[in-house]
SEKOLRO-709347 format. One record per atom (N, C-alpha, C): residue number from 0; residue in three letters; chain; atom name; y, z, x. Coordinates in steps of 0.05 Angstrom, whole numbers, plus 5000, padded with zeros to 4 digits. Example, Ala and Ser with C-alpha at 12.3 -4.5 7.8 and 13.67 -1.06 7.14 Angstrom:
2
  num  residu  chaine  atome    py    pz    px
    0     ala       A      N  4886  5156  5264
    0     ala       A     CA  4910  5156  5246
    0     ala       A      C  4934  5156  5264
    1     ser       A      N  4955  5142  5257
    1     ser       A     CA  4979  5143  5273
    1     ser       A      C  5001  5157  5258
//
This chain:
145
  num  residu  chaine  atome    py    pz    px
    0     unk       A      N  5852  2116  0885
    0     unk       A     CA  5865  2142  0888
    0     unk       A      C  5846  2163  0877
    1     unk       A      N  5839  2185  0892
    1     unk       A     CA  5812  2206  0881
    1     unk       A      C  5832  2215  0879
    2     unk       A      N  5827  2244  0848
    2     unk       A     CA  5848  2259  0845
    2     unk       A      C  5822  2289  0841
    3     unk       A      N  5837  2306  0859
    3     unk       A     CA  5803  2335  0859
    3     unk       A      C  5808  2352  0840
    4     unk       A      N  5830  2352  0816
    4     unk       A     CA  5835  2364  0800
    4     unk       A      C  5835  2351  0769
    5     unk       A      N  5816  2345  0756
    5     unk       A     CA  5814  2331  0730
    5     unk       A      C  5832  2332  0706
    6     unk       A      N  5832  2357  0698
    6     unk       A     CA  5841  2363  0684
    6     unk       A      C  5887  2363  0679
    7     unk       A      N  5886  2374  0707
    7     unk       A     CA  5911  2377  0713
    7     unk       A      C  5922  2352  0722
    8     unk       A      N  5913  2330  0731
    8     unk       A     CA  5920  2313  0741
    8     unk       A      C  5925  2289  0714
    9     unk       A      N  5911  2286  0703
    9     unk       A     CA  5902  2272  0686
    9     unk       A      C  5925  2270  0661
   10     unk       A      N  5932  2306  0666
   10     unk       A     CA  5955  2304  0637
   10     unk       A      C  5979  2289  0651
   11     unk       A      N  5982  2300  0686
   11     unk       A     CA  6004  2293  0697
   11     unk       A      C  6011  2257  0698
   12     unk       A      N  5982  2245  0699
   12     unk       A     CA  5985  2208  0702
   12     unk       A      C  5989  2205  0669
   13     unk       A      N  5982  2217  0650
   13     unk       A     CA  5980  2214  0623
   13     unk       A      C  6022  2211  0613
   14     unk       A      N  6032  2233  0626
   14     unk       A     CA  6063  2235  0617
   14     unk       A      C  6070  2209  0625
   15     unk       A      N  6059  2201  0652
   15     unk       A     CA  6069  2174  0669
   15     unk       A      C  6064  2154  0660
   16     unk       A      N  6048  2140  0647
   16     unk       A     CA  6041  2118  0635
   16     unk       A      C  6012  2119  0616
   17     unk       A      N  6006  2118  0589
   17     unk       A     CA  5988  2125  0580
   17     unk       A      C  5967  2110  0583
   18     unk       A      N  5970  2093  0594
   18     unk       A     CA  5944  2076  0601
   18     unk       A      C  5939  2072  0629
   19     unk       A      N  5929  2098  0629
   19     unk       A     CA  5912  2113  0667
   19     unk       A      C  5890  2116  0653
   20     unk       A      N  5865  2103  0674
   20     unk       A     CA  5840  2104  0659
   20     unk       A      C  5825  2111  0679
   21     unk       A      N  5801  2128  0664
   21     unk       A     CA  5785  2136  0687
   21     unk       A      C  5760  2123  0693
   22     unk       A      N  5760  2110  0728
   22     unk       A     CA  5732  2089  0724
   22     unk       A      C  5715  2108  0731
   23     unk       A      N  5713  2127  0749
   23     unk       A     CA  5690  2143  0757
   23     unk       A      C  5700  2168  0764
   24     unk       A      N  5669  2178  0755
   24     unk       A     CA  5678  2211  0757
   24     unk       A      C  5657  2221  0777
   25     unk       A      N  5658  2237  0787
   25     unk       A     CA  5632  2243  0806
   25     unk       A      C  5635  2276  0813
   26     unk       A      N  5615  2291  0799
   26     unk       A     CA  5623  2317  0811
   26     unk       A      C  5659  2327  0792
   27     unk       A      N  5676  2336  0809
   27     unk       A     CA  5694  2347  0804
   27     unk       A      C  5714  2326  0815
   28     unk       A      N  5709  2301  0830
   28     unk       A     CA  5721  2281  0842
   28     unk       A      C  5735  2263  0815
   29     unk       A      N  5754  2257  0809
   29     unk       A     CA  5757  2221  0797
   29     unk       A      C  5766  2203  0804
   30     unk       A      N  5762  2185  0798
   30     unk       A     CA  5771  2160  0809
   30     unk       A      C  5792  2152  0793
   31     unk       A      N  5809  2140  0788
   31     unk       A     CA  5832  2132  0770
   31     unk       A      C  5841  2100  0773
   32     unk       A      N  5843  2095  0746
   32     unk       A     CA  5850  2062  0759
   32     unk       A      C  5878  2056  0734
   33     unk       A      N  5895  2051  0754
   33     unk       A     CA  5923  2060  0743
   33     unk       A      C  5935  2026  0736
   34     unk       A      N  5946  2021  0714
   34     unk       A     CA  5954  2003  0701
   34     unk       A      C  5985  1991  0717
   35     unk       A      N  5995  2010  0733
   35     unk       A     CA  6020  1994  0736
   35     unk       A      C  6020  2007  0773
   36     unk       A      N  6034  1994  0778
   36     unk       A     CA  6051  1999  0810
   36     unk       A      C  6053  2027  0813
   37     unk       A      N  6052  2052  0833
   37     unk       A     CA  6060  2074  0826
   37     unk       A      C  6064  2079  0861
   38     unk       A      N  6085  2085  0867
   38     unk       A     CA  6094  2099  0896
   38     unk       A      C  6079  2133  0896
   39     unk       A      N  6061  2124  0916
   39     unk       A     CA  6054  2154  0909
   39     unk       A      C  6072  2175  0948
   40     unk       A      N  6088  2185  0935
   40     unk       A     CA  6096  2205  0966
   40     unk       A      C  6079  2226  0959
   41     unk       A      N  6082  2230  0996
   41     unk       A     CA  6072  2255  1013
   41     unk       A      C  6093  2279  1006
   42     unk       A      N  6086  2295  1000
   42     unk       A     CA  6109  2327  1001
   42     unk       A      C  6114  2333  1020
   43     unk       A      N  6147  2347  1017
   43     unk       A     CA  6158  2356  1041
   43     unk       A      C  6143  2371  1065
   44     unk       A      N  6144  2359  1083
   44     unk       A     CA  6131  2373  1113
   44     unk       A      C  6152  2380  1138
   45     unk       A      N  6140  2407  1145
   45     unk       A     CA  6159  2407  1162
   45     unk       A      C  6139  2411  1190
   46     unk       A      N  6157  2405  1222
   46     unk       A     CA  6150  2400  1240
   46     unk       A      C  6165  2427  1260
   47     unk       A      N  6159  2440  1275
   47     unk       A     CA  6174  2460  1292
   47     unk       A      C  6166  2450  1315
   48     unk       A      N  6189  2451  1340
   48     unk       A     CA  6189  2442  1369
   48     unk       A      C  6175  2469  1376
   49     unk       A      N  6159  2471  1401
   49     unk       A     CA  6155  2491  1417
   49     unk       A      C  6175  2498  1433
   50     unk       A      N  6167  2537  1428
   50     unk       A     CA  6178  2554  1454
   50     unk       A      C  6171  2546  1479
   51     unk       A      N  6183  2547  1501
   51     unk       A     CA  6175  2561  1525
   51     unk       A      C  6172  2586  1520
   52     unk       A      N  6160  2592  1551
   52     unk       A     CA  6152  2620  1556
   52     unk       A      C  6181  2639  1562
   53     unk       A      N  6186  2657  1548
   53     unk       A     CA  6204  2679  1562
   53     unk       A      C  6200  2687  1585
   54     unk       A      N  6223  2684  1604
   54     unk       A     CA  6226  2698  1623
   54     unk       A      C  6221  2726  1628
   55     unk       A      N  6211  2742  1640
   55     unk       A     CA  6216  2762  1639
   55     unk       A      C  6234  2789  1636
   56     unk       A      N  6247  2799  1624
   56     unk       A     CA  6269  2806  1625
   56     unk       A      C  6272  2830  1624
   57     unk       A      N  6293  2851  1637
   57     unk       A     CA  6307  2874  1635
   57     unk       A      C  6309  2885  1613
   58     unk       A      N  6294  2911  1602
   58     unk       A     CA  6304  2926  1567
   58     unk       A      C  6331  2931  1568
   59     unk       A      N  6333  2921  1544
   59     unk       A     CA  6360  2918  1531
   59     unk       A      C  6380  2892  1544
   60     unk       A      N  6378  2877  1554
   60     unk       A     CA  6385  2857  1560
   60     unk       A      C  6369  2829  1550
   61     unk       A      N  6389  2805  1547
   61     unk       A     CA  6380  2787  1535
   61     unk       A      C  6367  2768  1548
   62     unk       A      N  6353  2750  1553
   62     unk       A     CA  6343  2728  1551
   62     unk       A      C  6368  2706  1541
   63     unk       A      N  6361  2682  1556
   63     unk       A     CA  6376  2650  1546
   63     unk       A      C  6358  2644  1530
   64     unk       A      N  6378  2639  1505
   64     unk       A     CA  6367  2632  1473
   64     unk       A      C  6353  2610  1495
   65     unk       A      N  6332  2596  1457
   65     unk       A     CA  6311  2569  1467
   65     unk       A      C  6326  2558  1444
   66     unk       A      N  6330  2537  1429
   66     unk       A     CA  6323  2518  1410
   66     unk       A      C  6298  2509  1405
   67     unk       A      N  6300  2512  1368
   67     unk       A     CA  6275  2510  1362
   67     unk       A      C  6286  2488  1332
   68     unk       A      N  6274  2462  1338
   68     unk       A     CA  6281  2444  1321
   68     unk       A      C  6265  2441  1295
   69     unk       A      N  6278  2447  1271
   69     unk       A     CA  6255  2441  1239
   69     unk       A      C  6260  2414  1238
   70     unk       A      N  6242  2388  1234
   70     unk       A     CA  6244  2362  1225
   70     unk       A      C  6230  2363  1201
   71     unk       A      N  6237  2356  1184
   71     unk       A     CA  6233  2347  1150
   71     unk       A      C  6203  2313  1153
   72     unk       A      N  6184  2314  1157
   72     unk       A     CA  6166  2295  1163
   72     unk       A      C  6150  2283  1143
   73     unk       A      N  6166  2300  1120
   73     unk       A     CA  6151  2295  1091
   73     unk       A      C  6170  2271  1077
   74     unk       A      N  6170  2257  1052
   74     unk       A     CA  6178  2239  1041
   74     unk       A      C  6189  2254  1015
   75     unk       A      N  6194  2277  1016
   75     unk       A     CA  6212  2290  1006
   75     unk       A      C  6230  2312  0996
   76     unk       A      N  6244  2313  0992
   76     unk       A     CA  6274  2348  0999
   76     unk       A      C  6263  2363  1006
   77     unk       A      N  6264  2383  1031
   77     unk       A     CA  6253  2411  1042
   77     unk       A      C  6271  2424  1032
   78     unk       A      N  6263  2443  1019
   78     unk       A     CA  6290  2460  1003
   78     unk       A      C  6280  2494  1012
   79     unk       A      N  6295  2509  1012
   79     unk       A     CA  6294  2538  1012
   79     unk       A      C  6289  2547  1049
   80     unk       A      N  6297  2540  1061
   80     unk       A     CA  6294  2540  1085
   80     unk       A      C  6298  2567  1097
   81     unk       A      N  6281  2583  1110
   81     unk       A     CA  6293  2611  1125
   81     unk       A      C  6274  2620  1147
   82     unk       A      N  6280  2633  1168
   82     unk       A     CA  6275  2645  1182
   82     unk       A      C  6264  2673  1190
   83     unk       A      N  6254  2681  1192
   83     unk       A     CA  6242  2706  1196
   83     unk       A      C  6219  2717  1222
   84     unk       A      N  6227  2740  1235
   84     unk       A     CA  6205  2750  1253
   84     unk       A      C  6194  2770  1243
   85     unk       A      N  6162  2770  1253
   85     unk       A     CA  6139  2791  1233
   85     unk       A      C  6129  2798  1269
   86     unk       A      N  6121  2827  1248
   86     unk       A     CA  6102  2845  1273
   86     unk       A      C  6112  2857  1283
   87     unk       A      N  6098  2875  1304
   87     unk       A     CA  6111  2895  1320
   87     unk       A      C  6124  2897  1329
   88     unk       A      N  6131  2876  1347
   88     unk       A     CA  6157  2860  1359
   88     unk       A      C  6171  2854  1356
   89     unk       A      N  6177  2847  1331
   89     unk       A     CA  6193  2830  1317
   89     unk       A      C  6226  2837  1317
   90     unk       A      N  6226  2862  1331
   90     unk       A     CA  6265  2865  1336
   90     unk       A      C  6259  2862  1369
   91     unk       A      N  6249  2851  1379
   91     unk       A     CA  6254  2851  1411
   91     unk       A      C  6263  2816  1414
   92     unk       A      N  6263  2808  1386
   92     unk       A     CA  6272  2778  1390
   92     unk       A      C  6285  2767  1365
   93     unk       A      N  6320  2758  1375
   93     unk       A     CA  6335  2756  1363
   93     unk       A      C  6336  2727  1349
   94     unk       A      N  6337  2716  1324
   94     unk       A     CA  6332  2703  1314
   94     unk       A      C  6360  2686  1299
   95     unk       A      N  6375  2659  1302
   95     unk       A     CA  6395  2663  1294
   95     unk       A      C  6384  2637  1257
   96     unk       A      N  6392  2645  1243
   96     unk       A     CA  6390  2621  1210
   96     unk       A      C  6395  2595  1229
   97     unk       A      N  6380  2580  1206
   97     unk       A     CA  6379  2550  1215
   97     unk       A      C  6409  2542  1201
   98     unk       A      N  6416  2519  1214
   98     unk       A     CA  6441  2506  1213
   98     unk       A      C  6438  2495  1178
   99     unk       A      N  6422  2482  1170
   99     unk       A     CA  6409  2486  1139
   99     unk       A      C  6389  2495  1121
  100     unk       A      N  6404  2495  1101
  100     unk       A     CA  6374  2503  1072
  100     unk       A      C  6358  2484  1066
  101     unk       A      N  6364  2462  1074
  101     unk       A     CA  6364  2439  1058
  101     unk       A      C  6346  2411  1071
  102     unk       A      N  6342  2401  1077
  102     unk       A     CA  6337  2384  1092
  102     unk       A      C  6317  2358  1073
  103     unk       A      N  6333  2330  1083
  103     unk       A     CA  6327  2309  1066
  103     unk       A      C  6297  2291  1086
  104     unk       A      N  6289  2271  1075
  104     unk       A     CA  6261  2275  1093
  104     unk       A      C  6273  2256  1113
  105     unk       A      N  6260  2260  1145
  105     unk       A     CA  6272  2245  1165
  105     unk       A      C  6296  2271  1171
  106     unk       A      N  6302  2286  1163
  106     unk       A     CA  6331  2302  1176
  106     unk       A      C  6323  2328  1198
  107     unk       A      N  6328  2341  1204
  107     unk       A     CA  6332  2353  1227
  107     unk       A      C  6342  2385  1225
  108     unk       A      N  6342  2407  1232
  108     unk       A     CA  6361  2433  1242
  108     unk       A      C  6354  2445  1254
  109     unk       A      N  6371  2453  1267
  109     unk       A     CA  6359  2478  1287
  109     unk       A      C  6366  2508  1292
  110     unk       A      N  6353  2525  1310
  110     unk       A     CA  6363  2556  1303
  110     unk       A      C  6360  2564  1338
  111     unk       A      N  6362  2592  1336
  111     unk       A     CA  6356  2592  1367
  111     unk       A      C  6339  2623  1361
  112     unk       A      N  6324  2623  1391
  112     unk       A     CA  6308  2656  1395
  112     unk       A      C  6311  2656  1425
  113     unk       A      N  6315  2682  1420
  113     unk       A     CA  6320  2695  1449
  113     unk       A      C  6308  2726  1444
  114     unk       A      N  6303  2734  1469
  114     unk       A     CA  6284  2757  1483
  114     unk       A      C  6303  2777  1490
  115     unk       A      N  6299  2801  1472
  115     unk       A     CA  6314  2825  1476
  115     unk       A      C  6296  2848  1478
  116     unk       A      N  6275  2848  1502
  116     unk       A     CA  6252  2876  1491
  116     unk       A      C  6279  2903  1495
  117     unk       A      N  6259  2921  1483
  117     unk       A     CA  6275  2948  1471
  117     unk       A      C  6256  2970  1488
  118     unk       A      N  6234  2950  1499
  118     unk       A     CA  6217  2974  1508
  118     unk       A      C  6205  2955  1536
  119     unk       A      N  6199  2972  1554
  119     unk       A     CA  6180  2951  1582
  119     unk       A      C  6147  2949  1579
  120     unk       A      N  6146  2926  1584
  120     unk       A     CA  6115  2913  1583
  120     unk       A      C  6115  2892  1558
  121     unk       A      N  6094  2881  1558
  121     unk       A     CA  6085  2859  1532
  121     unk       A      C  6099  2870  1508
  122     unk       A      N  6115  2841  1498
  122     unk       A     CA  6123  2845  1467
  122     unk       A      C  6116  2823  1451
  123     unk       A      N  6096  2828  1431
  123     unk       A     CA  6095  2796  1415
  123     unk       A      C  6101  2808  1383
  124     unk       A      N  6108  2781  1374
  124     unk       A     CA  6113  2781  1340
  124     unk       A      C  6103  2753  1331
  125     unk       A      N  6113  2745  1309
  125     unk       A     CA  6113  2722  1299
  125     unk       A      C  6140  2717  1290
  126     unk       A      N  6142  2688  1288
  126     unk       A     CA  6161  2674  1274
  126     unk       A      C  6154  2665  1253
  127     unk       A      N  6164  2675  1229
  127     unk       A     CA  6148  2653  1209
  127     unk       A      C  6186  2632  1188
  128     unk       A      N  6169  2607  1188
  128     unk       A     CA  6197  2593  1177
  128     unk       A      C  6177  2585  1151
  129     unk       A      N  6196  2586  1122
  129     unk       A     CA  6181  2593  1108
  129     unk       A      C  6206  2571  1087
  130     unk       A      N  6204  2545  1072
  130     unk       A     CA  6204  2540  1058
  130     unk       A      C  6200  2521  1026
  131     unk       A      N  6213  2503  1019
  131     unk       A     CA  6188  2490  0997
  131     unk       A      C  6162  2477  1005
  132     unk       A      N  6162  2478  1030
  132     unk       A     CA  6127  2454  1046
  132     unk       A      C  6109  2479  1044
  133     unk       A      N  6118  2507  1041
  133     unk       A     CA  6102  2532  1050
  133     unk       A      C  6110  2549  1075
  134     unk       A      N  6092  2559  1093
  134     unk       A     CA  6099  2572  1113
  134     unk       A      C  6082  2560  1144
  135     unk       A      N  6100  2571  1156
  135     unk       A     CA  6092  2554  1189
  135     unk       A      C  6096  2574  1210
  136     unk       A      N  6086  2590  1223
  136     unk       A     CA  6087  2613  1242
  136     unk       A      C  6082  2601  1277
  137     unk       A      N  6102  2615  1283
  137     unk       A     CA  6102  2609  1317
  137     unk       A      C  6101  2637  1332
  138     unk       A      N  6080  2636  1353
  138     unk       A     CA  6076  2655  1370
  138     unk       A      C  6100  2664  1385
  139     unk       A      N  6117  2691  1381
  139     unk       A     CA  6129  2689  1405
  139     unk       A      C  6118  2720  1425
  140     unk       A      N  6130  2712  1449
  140     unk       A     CA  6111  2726  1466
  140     unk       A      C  6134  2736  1490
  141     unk       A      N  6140  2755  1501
  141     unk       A     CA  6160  2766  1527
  141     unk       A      C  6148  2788  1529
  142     unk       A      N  6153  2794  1570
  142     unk       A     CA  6155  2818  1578
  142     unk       A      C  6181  2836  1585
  143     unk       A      N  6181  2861  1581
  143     unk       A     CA  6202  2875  1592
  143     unk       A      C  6199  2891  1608
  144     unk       A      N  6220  2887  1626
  144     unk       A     CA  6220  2911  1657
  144     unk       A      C  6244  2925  1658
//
């Protein structure tokens, strides 16, 4: 197991069992040779389904929501879960909260977006879903006539 952080790592295998030893060091690299069994998990990851393309649509009129599925792909709790649209665009597309905050690894939720331009011609923003794995941004993209 290389660990790319020496110092910080080292205290963290140190709380875990005090006899973590280091066989090689190389650079800023170490090598670690750990005295007992240790499960090491992956952090929470999350996965987003793709949009389709919006239809084109009439200002001020809506678009048929899409579903957009968060899967939890990490080995453990996705916590703080939220939704948000960024950019210019970003009120020409209605965004509804995911069904959870929460998500255990292997679990699932979903939200919906739909296309409401406010003005005619190209509207883009972003989506950004933003929680304990970090942030994950999806293009979204409609015209209005």
């Amino acid at each position: 197991y290389k660990v790319p952080d020496y110092h910080s790592r080292r205290t963290r295998f140190s709380r875990l069992n005090q006899g973590a030893e280091i066989r090689k060091m190389v650079g800023s690299t170490v090598e670690w040779s750990l005295p007992f069994a240790m499960d090491v998990y992956e952090p929470a990851a999350l996965t987003l389904s793709r949009l389709k393309k919006f239809p084109v649509t009439r200002v001020k009129r809506r678009s048929r929501p899409q579903t957009i599925r968060i899967t939890n792909t990490g080995e453990r709790m996705l916590s703080g879960l939220s939704v948000r649209g960024k950019g210019r665009g970003a009120k020409d597309f209605l965004v509804t909260r995911p069904g959870a905050s929460e998500l255990n690894p292997g679990d699932g939720t979903s939200f919906r977006v739909a296309f409401r331009p406010r003005k005619k011609g190209s509207r883009k923003a972003k989506m950004i879903v933003s929680s304990s794995a970090g942030l994950k941004s999806l293009p979204l993209s409609g015209k209005g006539k």
